[in-house]
C-alpha positions in Angstrom: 105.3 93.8 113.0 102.1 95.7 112.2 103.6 97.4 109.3 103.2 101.0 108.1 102.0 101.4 104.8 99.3 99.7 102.2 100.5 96.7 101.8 98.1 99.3 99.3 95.7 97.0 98.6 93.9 96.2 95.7 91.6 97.8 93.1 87.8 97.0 92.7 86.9 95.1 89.8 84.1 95.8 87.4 83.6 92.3 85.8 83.4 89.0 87.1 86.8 88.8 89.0 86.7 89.8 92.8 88.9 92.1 94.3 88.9 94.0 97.8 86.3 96.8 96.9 84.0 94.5 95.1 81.5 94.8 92.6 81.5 97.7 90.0 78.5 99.5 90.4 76.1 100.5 87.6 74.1 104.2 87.2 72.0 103.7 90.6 69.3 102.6 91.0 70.3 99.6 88.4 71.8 96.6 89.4 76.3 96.6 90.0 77.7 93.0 89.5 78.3 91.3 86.5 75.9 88.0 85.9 72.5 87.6 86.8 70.3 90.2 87.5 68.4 90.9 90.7 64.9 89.9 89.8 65.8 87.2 86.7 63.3 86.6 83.6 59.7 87.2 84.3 57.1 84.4 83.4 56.7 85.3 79.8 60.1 85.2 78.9 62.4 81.9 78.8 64.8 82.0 81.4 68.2 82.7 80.2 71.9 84.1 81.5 71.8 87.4 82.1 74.7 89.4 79.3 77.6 90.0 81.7 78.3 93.7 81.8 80.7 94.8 79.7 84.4 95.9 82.1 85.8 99.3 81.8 89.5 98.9 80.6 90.5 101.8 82.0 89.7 101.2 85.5 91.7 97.6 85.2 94.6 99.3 83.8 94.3 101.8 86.4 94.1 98.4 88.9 97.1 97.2 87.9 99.4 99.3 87.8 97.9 100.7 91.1 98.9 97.0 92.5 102.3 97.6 90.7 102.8 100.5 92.7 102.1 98.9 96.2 104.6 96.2 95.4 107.2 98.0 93.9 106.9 100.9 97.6 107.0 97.9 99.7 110.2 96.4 98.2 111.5 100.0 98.3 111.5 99.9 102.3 114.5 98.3 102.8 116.2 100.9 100.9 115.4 104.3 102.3 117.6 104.5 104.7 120.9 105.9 103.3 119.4 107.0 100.5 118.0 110.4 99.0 116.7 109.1 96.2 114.8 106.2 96.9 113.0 108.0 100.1 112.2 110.7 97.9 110.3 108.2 95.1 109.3 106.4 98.1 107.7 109.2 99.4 105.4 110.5 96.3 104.3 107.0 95.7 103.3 106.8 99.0 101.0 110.2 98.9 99.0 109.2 96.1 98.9 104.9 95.7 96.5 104.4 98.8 94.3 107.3 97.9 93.7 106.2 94.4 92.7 102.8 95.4 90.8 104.1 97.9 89.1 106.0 95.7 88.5 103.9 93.2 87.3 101.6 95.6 84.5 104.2 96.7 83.6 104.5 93.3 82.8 101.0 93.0 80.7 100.9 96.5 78.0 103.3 95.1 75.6 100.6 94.7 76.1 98.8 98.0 72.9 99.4 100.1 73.1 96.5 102.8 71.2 94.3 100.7 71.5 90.8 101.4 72.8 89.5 98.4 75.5 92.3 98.7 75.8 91.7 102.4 77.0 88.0 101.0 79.1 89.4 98.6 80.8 91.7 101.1 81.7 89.0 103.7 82.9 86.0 100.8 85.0 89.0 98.8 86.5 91.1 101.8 86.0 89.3 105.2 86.4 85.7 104.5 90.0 87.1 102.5 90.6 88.7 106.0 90.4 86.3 108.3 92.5 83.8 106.1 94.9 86.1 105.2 95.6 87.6 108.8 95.7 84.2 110.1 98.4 82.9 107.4 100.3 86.4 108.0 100.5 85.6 111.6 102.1 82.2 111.1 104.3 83.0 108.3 105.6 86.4 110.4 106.6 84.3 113.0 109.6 82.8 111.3 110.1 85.9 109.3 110.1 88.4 112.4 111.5 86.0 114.8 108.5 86.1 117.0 106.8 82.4 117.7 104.8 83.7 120.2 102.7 86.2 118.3 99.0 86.0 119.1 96.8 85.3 115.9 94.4 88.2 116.5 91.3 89.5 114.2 91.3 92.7 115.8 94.9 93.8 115.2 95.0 93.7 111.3 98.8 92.3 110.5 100.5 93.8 107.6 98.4 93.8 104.3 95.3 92.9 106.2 94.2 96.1 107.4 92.6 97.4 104.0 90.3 94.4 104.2 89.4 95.4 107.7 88.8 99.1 106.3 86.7 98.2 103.2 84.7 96.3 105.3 83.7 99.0 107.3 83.4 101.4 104.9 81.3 99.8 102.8 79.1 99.0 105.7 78.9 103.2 105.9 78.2 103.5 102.4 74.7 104.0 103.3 75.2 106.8 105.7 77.3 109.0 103.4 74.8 109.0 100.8 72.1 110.2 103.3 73.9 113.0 105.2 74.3 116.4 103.8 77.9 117.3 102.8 79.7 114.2 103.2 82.9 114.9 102.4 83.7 117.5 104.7 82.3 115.8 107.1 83.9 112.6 106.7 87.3 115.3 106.7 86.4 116.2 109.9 86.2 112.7 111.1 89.5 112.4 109.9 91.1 115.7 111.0 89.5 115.0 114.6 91.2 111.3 114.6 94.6 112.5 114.0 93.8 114.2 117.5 92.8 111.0 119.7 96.3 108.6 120.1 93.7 106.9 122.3 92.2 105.0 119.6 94.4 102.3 119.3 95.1 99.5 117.1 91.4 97.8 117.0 90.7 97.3 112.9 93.1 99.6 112.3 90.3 102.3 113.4 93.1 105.3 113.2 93.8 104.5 109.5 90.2 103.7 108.7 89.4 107.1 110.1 92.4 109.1 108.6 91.5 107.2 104.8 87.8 107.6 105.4 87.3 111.0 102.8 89.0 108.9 100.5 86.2 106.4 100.0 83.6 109.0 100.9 85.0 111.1 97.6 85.0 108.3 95.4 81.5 107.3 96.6 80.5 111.0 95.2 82.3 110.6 91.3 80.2 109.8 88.8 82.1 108.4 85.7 82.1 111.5 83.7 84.4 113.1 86.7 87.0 110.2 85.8 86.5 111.0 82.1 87.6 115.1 82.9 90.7 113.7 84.1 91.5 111.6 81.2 91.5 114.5 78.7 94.7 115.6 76.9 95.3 118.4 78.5 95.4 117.3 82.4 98.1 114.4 80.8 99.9 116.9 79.5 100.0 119.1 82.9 100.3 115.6 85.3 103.9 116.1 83.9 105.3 118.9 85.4 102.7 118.6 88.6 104.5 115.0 88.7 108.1 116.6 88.3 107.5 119.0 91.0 105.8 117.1 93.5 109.3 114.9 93.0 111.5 117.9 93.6 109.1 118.7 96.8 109.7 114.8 98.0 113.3 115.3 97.5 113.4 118.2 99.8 111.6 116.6 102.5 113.2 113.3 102.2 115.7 114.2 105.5 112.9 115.5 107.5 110.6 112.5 107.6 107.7 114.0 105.8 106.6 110.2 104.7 104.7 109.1 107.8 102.1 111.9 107.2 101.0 109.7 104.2 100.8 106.6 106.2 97.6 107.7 108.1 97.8 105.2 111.2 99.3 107.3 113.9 97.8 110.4 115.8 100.1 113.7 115.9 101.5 113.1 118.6 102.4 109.7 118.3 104.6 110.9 114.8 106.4 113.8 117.4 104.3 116.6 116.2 102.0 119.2 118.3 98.2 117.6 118.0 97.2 121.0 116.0 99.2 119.7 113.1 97.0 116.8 112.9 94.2 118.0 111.0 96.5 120.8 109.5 98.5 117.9 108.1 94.8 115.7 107.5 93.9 118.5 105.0 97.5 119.6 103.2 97.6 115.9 102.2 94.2 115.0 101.3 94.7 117.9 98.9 98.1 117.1 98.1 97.2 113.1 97.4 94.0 114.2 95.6 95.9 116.3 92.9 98.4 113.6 92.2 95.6 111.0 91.7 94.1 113.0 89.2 98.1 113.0 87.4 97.9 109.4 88.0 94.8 108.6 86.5 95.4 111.1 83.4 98.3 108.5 82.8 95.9 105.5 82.6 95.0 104.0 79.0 91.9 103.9 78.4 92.3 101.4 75.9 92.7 97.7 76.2 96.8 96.6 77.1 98.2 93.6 77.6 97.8 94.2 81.6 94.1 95.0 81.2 93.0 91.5 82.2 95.7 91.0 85.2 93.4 94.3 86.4 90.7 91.8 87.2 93.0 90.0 89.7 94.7 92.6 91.7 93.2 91.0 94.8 96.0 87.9 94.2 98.4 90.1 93.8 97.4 92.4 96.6 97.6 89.4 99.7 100.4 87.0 97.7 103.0 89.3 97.3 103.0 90.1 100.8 104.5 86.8 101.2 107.7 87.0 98.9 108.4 90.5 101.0 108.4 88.7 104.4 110.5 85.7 102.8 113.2 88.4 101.5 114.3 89.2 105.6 115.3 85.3 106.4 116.7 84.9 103.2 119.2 87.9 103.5 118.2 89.7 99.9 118.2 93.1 101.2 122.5 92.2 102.5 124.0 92.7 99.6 125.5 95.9 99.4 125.5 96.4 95.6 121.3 96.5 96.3 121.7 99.6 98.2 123.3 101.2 95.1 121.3 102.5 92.0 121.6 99.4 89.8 120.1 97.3 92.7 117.4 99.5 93.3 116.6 99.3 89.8 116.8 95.7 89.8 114.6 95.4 92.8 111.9 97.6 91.3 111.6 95.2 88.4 111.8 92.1 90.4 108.7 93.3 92.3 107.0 94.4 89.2 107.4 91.3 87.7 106.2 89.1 90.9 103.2 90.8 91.5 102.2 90.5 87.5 103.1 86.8 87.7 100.5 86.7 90.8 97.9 88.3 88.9 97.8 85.6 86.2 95.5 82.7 85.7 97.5 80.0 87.3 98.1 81.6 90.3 94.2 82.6 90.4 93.0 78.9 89.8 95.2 77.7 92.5 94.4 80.7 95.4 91.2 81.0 94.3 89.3 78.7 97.1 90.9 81.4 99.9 90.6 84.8 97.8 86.9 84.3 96.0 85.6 81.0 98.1 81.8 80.7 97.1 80.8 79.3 100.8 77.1 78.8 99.4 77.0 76.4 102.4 77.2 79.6 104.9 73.9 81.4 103.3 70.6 80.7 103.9 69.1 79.6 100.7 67.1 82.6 98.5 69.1 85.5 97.1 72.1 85.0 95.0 75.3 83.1 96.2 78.0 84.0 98.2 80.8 84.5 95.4 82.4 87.9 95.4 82.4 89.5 91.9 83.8 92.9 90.7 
Protein backbone atom coordinates (compact mmCIF):
# COMPACT_ATOMS: atom_id res chain seq x y z
CA UNK A 1 0.00 0.00 0.00
CA UNK A 2 2.26 2.95 -1.05
CA UNK A 3 -0.45 5.33 -1.23
CA UNK A 4 -1.10 8.18 -3.74
CA UNK A 5 -1.41 11.34 -2.42
CA UNK A 6 0.26 13.69 0.55
CA UNK A 7 -0.58 12.14 3.33
CA UNK A 8 0.26 16.32 2.44
CA UNK A 9 2.47 16.72 4.96
CA UNK A 10 3.06 19.35 7.18
CA UNK A 11 3.78 23.15 7.22
CA UNK A 12 7.24 24.67 8.43
CA UNK A 13 7.15 26.41 11.51
CA UNK A 14 8.69 29.73 12.30
CA UNK A 15 8.94 29.60 16.18
CA UNK A 16 10.11 27.05 18.44
CA UNK A 17 7.84 24.12 17.41
CA UNK A 18 9.29 21.58 14.73
CA UNK A 19 7.60 20.63 11.84
CA UNK A 20 8.68 18.76 8.44
CA UNK A 21 10.27 21.88 6.65
CA UNK A 22 12.03 23.17 9.75
CA UNK A 23 13.23 26.29 10.84
CA UNK A 24 11.80 29.70 9.57
CA UNK A 25 14.35 31.50 8.07
CA UNK A 26 15.27 35.15 8.75
CA UNK A 27 16.37 37.99 5.82
CA UNK A 28 19.72 36.06 4.81
CA UNK A 29 22.44 36.35 5.76
CA UNK A 30 20.98 36.49 9.58
CA UNK A 31 20.44 33.68 11.62
CA UNK A 32 16.59 31.41 10.92
CA UNK A 33 15.68 29.51 14.24
CA UNK A 34 14.19 30.75 17.13
CA UNK A 35 16.54 30.65 20.48
CA UNK A 36 20.07 31.21 20.63
CA UNK A 37 21.94 32.86 18.18
CA UNK A 38 24.91 31.44 16.19
CA UNK A 39 27.79 33.11 17.78
CA UNK A 40 26.15 33.89 21.54
CA UNK A 41 27.24 37.10 23.80
CA UNK A 42 30.72 38.30 23.15
CA UNK A 43 33.12 38.73 26.27
CA UNK A 44 31.85 42.19 27.20
CA UNK A 45 28.46 41.35 27.53
CA UNK A 46 26.76 39.00 30.24
CA UNK A 47 25.65 35.97 28.76
CA UNK A 48 21.98 35.84 28.40
CA UNK A 49 18.98 33.94 26.36
CA UNK A 50 18.87 35.03 23.13
CA UNK A 51 14.80 37.00 22.56
CA UNK A 52 13.05 34.16 20.64
CA UNK A 53 11.94 35.56 17.34
CA UNK A 54 8.75 36.68 17.19
CA UNK A 55 6.24 33.73 14.78
CA UNK A 56 4.31 35.02 11.86
CA UNK A 57 0.60 34.27 12.48
CA UNK A 58 -0.17 34.09 9.17
CA UNK A 59 2.00 31.38 8.09
CA UNK A 60 0.64 29.19 11.22
CA UNK A 61 -2.79 29.84 10.22
CA UNK A 62 -1.80 29.06 6.80
CA UNK A 63 -0.21 25.68 8.53
CA UNK A 64 -3.14 24.57 9.88
CA UNK A 65 -5.51 24.70 7.86
CA UNK A 66 -3.08 23.42 5.25
CA UNK A 67 -2.89 20.12 7.67
CA UNK A 68 -6.74 20.45 7.75
CA UNK A 69 -6.82 20.02 4.20
CA UNK A 70 -4.63 16.84 4.00
CA UNK A 71 -6.76 15.16 6.54
CA UNK A 72 -9.96 16.08 5.41
CA UNK A 73 -8.61 14.66 1.20
CA UNK A 74 -7.41 11.56 2.76
CA UNK A 75 -10.78 10.72 4.54
CA UNK A 76 -12.42 11.78 1.20
CA UNK A 77 -10.79 8.66 -0.59
CA UNK A 78 -13.08 6.17 0.34
CA UNK A 79 -15.75 8.22 -1.19
CA UNK A 80 -14.91 9.10 -4.74
CA UNK A 81 -16.02 6.37 -6.23
CA UNK A 82 -19.77 6.69 -7.05
CA UNK A 83 -19.68 10.03 -6.50
CA UNK A 84 -19.53 13.43 -8.65
CA UNK A 85 -19.26 15.52 -6.06
CA UNK A 86 -16.81 14.43 -3.68
CA UNK A 87 -14.16 13.49 -6.73
CA UNK A 88 -14.71 16.86 -7.93
CA UNK A 89 -13.79 18.64 -4.21
CA UNK A 90 -11.45 15.87 -4.02
CA UNK A 91 -9.79 16.86 -7.01
CA UNK A 92 -9.19 20.89 -6.43
CA UNK A 93 -7.90 20.14 -3.00
CA UNK A 94 -5.63 17.87 -4.39
CA UNK A 95 -4.13 20.48 -7.14
CA UNK A 96 -3.31 23.06 -4.68
CA UNK A 97 -2.81 21.42 -0.81
CA UNK A 98 0.76 19.77 -1.61
CA UNK A 99 1.93 22.72 -3.61
CA UNK A 100 1.27 25.18 -0.91
CA UNK A 101 3.06 23.16 1.68
CA UNK A 102 5.61 22.66 -0.50
CA UNK A 103 6.00 26.03 -0.94
CA UNK A 104 5.84 27.25 2.11
CA UNK A 105 8.15 24.76 3.02
CA UNK A 106 10.75 26.29 0.49
CA UNK A 107 10.21 29.49 1.89
CA UNK A 108 11.26 28.41 5.18
CA UNK A 109 14.61 26.45 3.72
CA UNK A 110 16.14 29.84 2.53
CA UNK A 111 18.57 29.83 5.25
CA UNK A 112 19.66 26.26 5.15
CA UNK A 113 23.31 26.28 3.83
CA UNK A 114 24.62 22.70 5.02
CA UNK A 115 25.83 24.11 8.13
CA UNK A 116 26.37 21.75 10.84
CA UNK A 117 24.11 22.99 13.32
CA UNK A 118 21.43 22.88 10.53
CA UNK A 119 22.71 19.59 9.25
CA UNK A 120 21.57 18.48 13.06
CA UNK A 121 18.55 20.08 12.80
CA UNK A 122 17.65 18.55 9.47
CA UNK A 123 18.34 14.84 10.52
CA UNK A 124 16.47 15.18 14.43
CA UNK A 125 13.33 17.32 12.63
CA UNK A 126 12.93 15.31 9.19
CA UNK A 127 15.02 12.05 9.17
CA UNK A 128 14.81 10.74 12.65
CA UNK A 129 10.57 11.46 12.10
CA UNK A 130 11.16 9.26 8.96
CA UNK A 131 12.64 6.42 9.96
CA UNK A 132 10.27 6.08 13.06
CA UNK A 133 7.37 6.90 11.27
CA UNK A 134 7.94 4.47 8.20
CA UNK A 135 8.86 1.78 10.54
CA UNK A 136 5.53 2.16 12.69
CA UNK A 137 3.54 2.59 9.26
CA UNK A 138 4.94 -0.73 8.16
CA UNK A 139 3.77 -2.61 11.27
CA UNK A 140 0.50 -0.96 11.77
CA UNK A 141 -0.26 -1.58 7.68
CA UNK A 142 0.21 -4.95 8.14
CA UNK A 143 -3.02 -5.63 10.07
CA UNK A 144 -4.73 -2.79 8.32
CA UNK A 145 -3.83 -3.97 4.61
CA UNK A 146 -3.78 -7.65 5.45
CA UNK A 147 -0.21 -8.02 4.51
CA UNK A 148 2.16 -9.61 7.49
CA UNK A 149 4.73 -10.10 5.36
CA UNK A 150 5.52 -6.58 4.25
CA UNK A 151 9.26 -5.77 4.34
CA UNK A 152 10.04 -2.63 6.67
CA UNK A 153 12.03 -0.73 4.02
CA UNK A 154 13.78 2.97 4.23
CA UNK A 155 13.93 3.19 0.67
CA UNK A 156 10.30 2.71 -0.26
CA UNK A 157 8.62 5.66 1.69
CA UNK A 158 5.11 3.98 2.96
CA UNK A 159 2.12 6.23 2.97
CA UNK A 160 2.75 9.66 4.70
CA UNK A 161 6.49 9.08 4.83
CA UNK A 162 7.45 10.13 1.55
CA UNK A 163 7.37 14.03 2.16
CA UNK A 164 9.94 13.48 4.88
CA UNK A 165 12.05 11.61 2.39
CA UNK A 166 11.44 14.66 -0.14
CA UNK A 167 12.25 17.47 2.30
CA UNK A 168 15.14 15.80 3.18
CA UNK A 169 16.49 15.87 -0.10
CA UNK A 170 15.47 19.13 -1.02
CA UNK A 171 16.74 20.82 1.59
CA UNK A 172 20.04 19.12 1.01
CA UNK A 173 19.65 21.02 -2.72
CA UNK A 174 18.86 24.19 -1.23
CA UNK A 175 22.30 25.22 -1.84
CA UNK A 176 22.43 24.41 -5.48
CA UNK A 177 19.30 26.33 -6.39
CA UNK A 178 20.55 29.49 -4.98
CA UNK A 179 23.78 29.13 -7.01
CA UNK A 180 22.52 28.24 -10.50
CA UNK A 181 21.13 30.74 -12.85
CA UNK A 182 17.34 30.54 -13.43
CA UNK A 183 16.33 27.94 -11.03
CA UNK A 184 12.95 27.59 -11.53
CA UNK A 185 12.77 26.68 -14.92
CA UNK A 186 15.27 24.58 -14.52
CA UNK A 187 14.13 22.72 -11.72
CA UNK A 188 10.64 22.52 -14.29
CA UNK A 189 12.66 20.94 -16.55
CA UNK A 190 13.80 18.36 -14.08
CA UNK A 191 10.34 17.78 -13.47
CA UNK A 192 8.90 17.82 -16.98
CA UNK A 193 11.86 15.32 -18.01
CA UNK A 194 10.88 12.94 -14.88
CA UNK A 195 7.37 12.53 -16.00
CA UNK A 196 9.29 10.98 -19.11
CA UNK A 197 11.51 8.13 -17.26
CA UNK A 198 8.86 5.21 -15.64
CA UNK A 199 12.35 3.86 -15.04
CA UNK A 200 12.86 5.68 -11.91
CA UNK A 201 11.13 3.73 -9.60
CA UNK A 202 10.00 3.77 -6.14
CA UNK A 203 13.64 4.61 -4.35
CA UNK A 204 12.66 7.82 -1.87
CA UNK A 205 9.90 8.37 -3.79
CA UNK A 206 12.48 9.99 -6.46
CA UNK A 207 9.44 10.36 -9.19
CA UNK A 208 7.43 12.56 -6.71
CA UNK A 209 10.50 14.35 -5.37
CA UNK A 210 11.31 15.20 -8.98
CA UNK A 211 7.68 16.07 -10.23
CA UNK A 212 7.23 18.46 -6.66
CA UNK A 213 10.85 19.71 -6.97
CA UNK A 214 9.74 23.57 -8.71
CA UNK A 215 7.55 23.63 -5.84
CA UNK A 216 10.25 24.02 -3.21
CA UNK A 217 12.62 25.65 -5.71
CA UNK A 218 9.71 28.62 -6.00
CA UNK A 219 9.27 29.02 -2.54
CA UNK A 220 13.04 29.15 -1.96
CA UNK A 221 12.78 32.35 -4.44
CA UNK A 222 9.69 34.40 -2.32
CA UNK A 223 10.76 36.87 -0.33
CA UNK A 224 8.01 37.82 2.32
CA UNK A 225 6.71 40.89 0.55
CA UNK A 226 5.61 38.37 -2.46
CA UNK A 227 3.33 36.57 0.29
CA UNK A 228 2.14 40.02 1.51
CA UNK A 229 0.88 40.89 -2.61
CA UNK A 230 -1.21 37.96 -2.24
CA UNK A 231 -2.78 38.87 0.95
CA UNK A 232 -4.21 42.24 -0.29
CA UNK A 233 -7.99 42.76 -0.61
CA UNK A 234 -8.28 42.59 -3.92
CA UNK A 235 -6.66 38.98 -4.84
CA UNK A 236 -9.30 37.79 -1.81
CA UNK A 237 -11.86 39.15 -3.43
CA UNK A 238 -10.92 37.57 -7.03
CA UNK A 239 -9.70 33.87 -5.16
CA UNK A 240 -13.60 33.76 -5.14
CA UNK A 241 -14.64 33.27 -8.50
CA UNK A 242 -10.98 31.77 -9.53
CA UNK A 243 -12.07 29.25 -6.55
CA UNK A 244 -15.66 28.77 -8.11
CA UNK A 245 -14.48 28.05 -11.45
CA UNK A 246 -11.66 25.91 -10.84
CA UNK A 247 -14.70 23.88 -9.00
CA UNK A 248 -16.84 23.83 -12.03
CA UNK A 249 -13.57 22.76 -14.15
CA UNK A 250 -13.04 19.74 -11.35
CA UNK A 251 -16.56 18.83 -11.80
CA UNK A 252 -16.11 18.43 -15.46
CA UNK A 253 -13.21 16.25 -15.26
CA UNK A 254 -14.24 14.27 -12.33
CA UNK A 255 -15.36 11.13 -14.91
CA UNK A 256 -12.17 11.36 -16.86
CA UNK A 257 -9.70 10.80 -14.10
CA UNK A 258 -7.96 14.16 -14.26
CA UNK A 259 -6.82 13.62 -10.34
CA UNK A 260 -3.69 11.50 -10.74
CA UNK A 261 -2.05 14.43 -12.70
CA UNK A 262 -1.91 16.17 -9.23
CA UNK A 263 -0.52 13.29 -7.51
CA UNK A 264 3.02 13.64 -9.16
CA UNK A 265 4.40 9.94 -8.48
CA UNK A 266 3.84 8.22 -11.76
CA UNK A 267 5.48 8.81 -15.28
CA UNK A 268 2.97 9.35 -18.31
CA UNK A 269 2.87 6.32 -19.21
CA UNK A 270 2.43 4.65 -16.19
CA UNK A 271 -1.15 6.96 -15.77
CA UNK A 272 -2.09 5.54 -19.61
CA UNK A 273 -1.13 8.68 -21.39
CA UNK A 274 1.41 9.25 -24.41
CA UNK A 275 5.05 10.31 -22.65
CA UNK A 276 4.63 13.92 -24.51
CA UNK A 277 1.82 14.63 -22.15
CA UNK A 278 4.13 14.38 -19.34
CA UNK A 279 5.79 17.62 -19.22
CA UNK A 280 2.66 19.17 -21.15
CA UNK A 281 0.70 18.08 -18.11
CA UNK A 282 4.11 18.97 -15.62
CA UNK A 283 3.58 22.68 -16.72
CA UNK A 284 -0.58 23.04 -17.15
CA UNK A 285 -0.54 21.99 -13.41
CA UNK A 286 2.30 23.76 -11.95
CA UNK A 287 0.50 26.79 -13.33
CA UNK A 288 -2.79 25.54 -12.48
CA UNK A 289 -1.72 24.65 -8.64
CA UNK A 290 0.31 27.86 -8.51
CA UNK A 291 -2.82 30.20 -9.12
CA UNK A 292 -4.91 28.44 -6.57
CA UNK A 293 -2.26 28.78 -3.91
CA UNK A 294 -2.19 32.21 -4.30
CA UNK A 295 -6.49 32.02 -3.77
CA UNK A 296 -5.58 29.94 -0.89
CA UNK A 297 -3.27 31.99 0.79
CA UNK A 298 -5.37 35.34 0.09
CA UNK A 299 -7.88 33.40 2.37
CA UNK A 300 -5.36 33.09 5.32
CA UNK A 301 -5.80 35.56 8.39
CA UNK A 302 -3.16 37.23 9.04
CA UNK A 303 -4.23 37.91 12.41
CA UNK A 304 -3.88 35.77 15.47
CA UNK A 305 -7.08 32.82 15.68
CA UNK A 306 -7.71 30.42 17.93
CA UNK A 307 -5.90 27.78 15.48
CA UNK A 308 -2.76 30.04 15.29
CA UNK A 309 -0.94 28.08 17.89
CA UNK A 310 -2.03 24.40 16.64
CA UNK A 311 0.06 25.96 13.41
CA UNK A 312 3.18 25.28 15.38
CA UNK A 313 2.29 21.52 15.60
CA UNK A 314 1.18 20.46 12.17
CA UNK A 315 4.01 17.97 12.20
CA UNK A 316 1.70 15.75 15.00
CA UNK A 317 -0.91 16.09 13.01
CA UNK A 318 0.72 15.43 9.79
CA UNK A 319 2.30 11.55 10.86
CA UNK A 320 -0.71 10.81 13.69
CA UNK A 321 -3.56 11.10 11.71
CA UNK A 322 -2.30 8.77 9.37
CA UNK A 323 -2.97 6.23 11.88
CA UNK A 324 -6.90 6.80 12.62
CA UNK A 325 -7.16 6.57 8.45
CA UNK A 326 -5.51 3.02 8.40
CA UNK A 327 -7.64 2.04 11.63
CA UNK A 328 -11.02 3.10 9.65
CA UNK A 329 -10.50 -0.14 6.85
CA UNK A 330 -10.53 -3.00 9.85
CA UNK A 331 -12.94 -1.29 11.60
CA UNK A 332 -15.54 -1.14 8.70
CA UNK A 333 -16.35 2.91 8.95
CA UNK A 334 -16.35 3.49 5.30
CA UNK A 335 -19.60 0.28 5.15
CA UNK A 336 -22.19 2.10 6.02
CA UNK A 337 -24.03 3.09 3.23
CA UNK A 338 -25.64 6.30 4.63
CA UNK A 339 -21.59 7.61 4.58
CA UNK A 340 -21.64 7.40 0.84
CA UNK A 341 -24.53 9.92 0.85
CA UNK A 342 -24.15 13.76 1.34
CA UNK A 343 -24.87 13.87 5.10
CA UNK A 344 -22.07 11.30 5.64
CA UNK A 345 -19.65 12.99 3.69
CA UNK A 346 -20.35 15.96 5.61
CA UNK A 347 -19.95 14.16 8.68
CA UNK A 348 -16.75 12.54 7.70
CA UNK A 349 -15.29 15.97 6.71
CA UNK A 350 -15.80 17.23 10.21
CA UNK A 351 -14.72 14.06 11.91
CA UNK A 352 -11.29 14.43 10.21
CA UNK A 353 -11.14 18.12 10.87
CA UNK A 354 -11.67 17.71 14.27
CA UNK A 355 -9.00 14.60 14.78
CA UNK A 356 -6.27 16.21 13.17
CA UNK A 357 -6.94 19.59 15.48
CA UNK A 358 -7.18 17.31 18.58
CA UNK A 359 -3.59 15.95 17.37
CA UNK A 360 -2.17 19.33 17.05
CA UNK A 361 -2.80 20.17 20.75
CA UNK A 362 -0.45 20.14 23.63
CA UNK A 363 -1.25 16.87 25.08
CA UNK A 364 -0.82 14.98 22.22
CA UNK A 365 2.62 17.00 21.61
CA UNK A 366 3.91 16.23 25.16
CA UNK A 367 3.25 12.64 24.79
CA UNK A 368 4.64 12.11 20.77
CA UNK A 369 7.13 14.44 21.31
CA UNK A 370 10.25 12.00 22.13
CA UNK A 371 9.58 10.41 18.25
CA UNK A 372 8.53 13.75 16.34
CA UNK A 373 11.19 16.53 17.91
CA UNK A 374 13.67 13.84 19.85
CA UNK A 375 16.74 16.01 20.92
CA UNK A 376 19.38 12.97 20.40
CA UNK A 377 22.24 15.39 21.81
CA UNK A 378 23.84 11.90 22.48
CA UNK A 379 24.22 11.46 18.43
CA UNK A 380 26.28 14.86 17.95
CA UNK A 381 29.62 15.44 18.46
CA UNK A 382 29.85 18.03 21.06
CA UNK A 383 30.42 21.99 19.73
CA UNK A 384 27.55 23.67 17.72
CA UNK A 385 24.12 23.81 18.99
CA UNK A 386 22.00 20.59 19.80
CA UNK A 387 20.22 18.35 17.85
CA UNK A 388 16.42 19.53 18.53
CA UNK A 389 14.55 20.53 15.40
CA UNK A 390 12.88 23.96 15.74
CA UNK A 391 10.59 25.97 13.26
Amino acid sequence: MRQEGIGQATLPSNGTEPTPEGPEPAEPPQPTQAGPTEAGPTPAEPTQAAPAKKRDAFFDNAKYLAILLVAVGHAWEPLREGSRTVTAFYTLVYAFHMPAFIVISGHFSRGFDGSPRRVKRLITGVAVPYVVFEVAYTLVTRWTDDAPDRDVSLLDPLYLTWFLAALFIWRLTAPVWRLVRRPLPLALAVAMLATLSPAIGKDLDLQRVLQFLPYFVLGLLLKPEHFRLVRRRAVRVAAVPVFAAALAVAYWAAPRGVYPWFFHNDSAVQLGAPSWYGPVMTLATFGCSLVLVACFLAWVPGRHTWFTALGAATLYGYLLHGFVKQAAGPAHWYDHPWIHQPLGALAVTLVAALTVTLLCTSPVRRVFRCVVEPRAEWAFRRGGEGGRATA
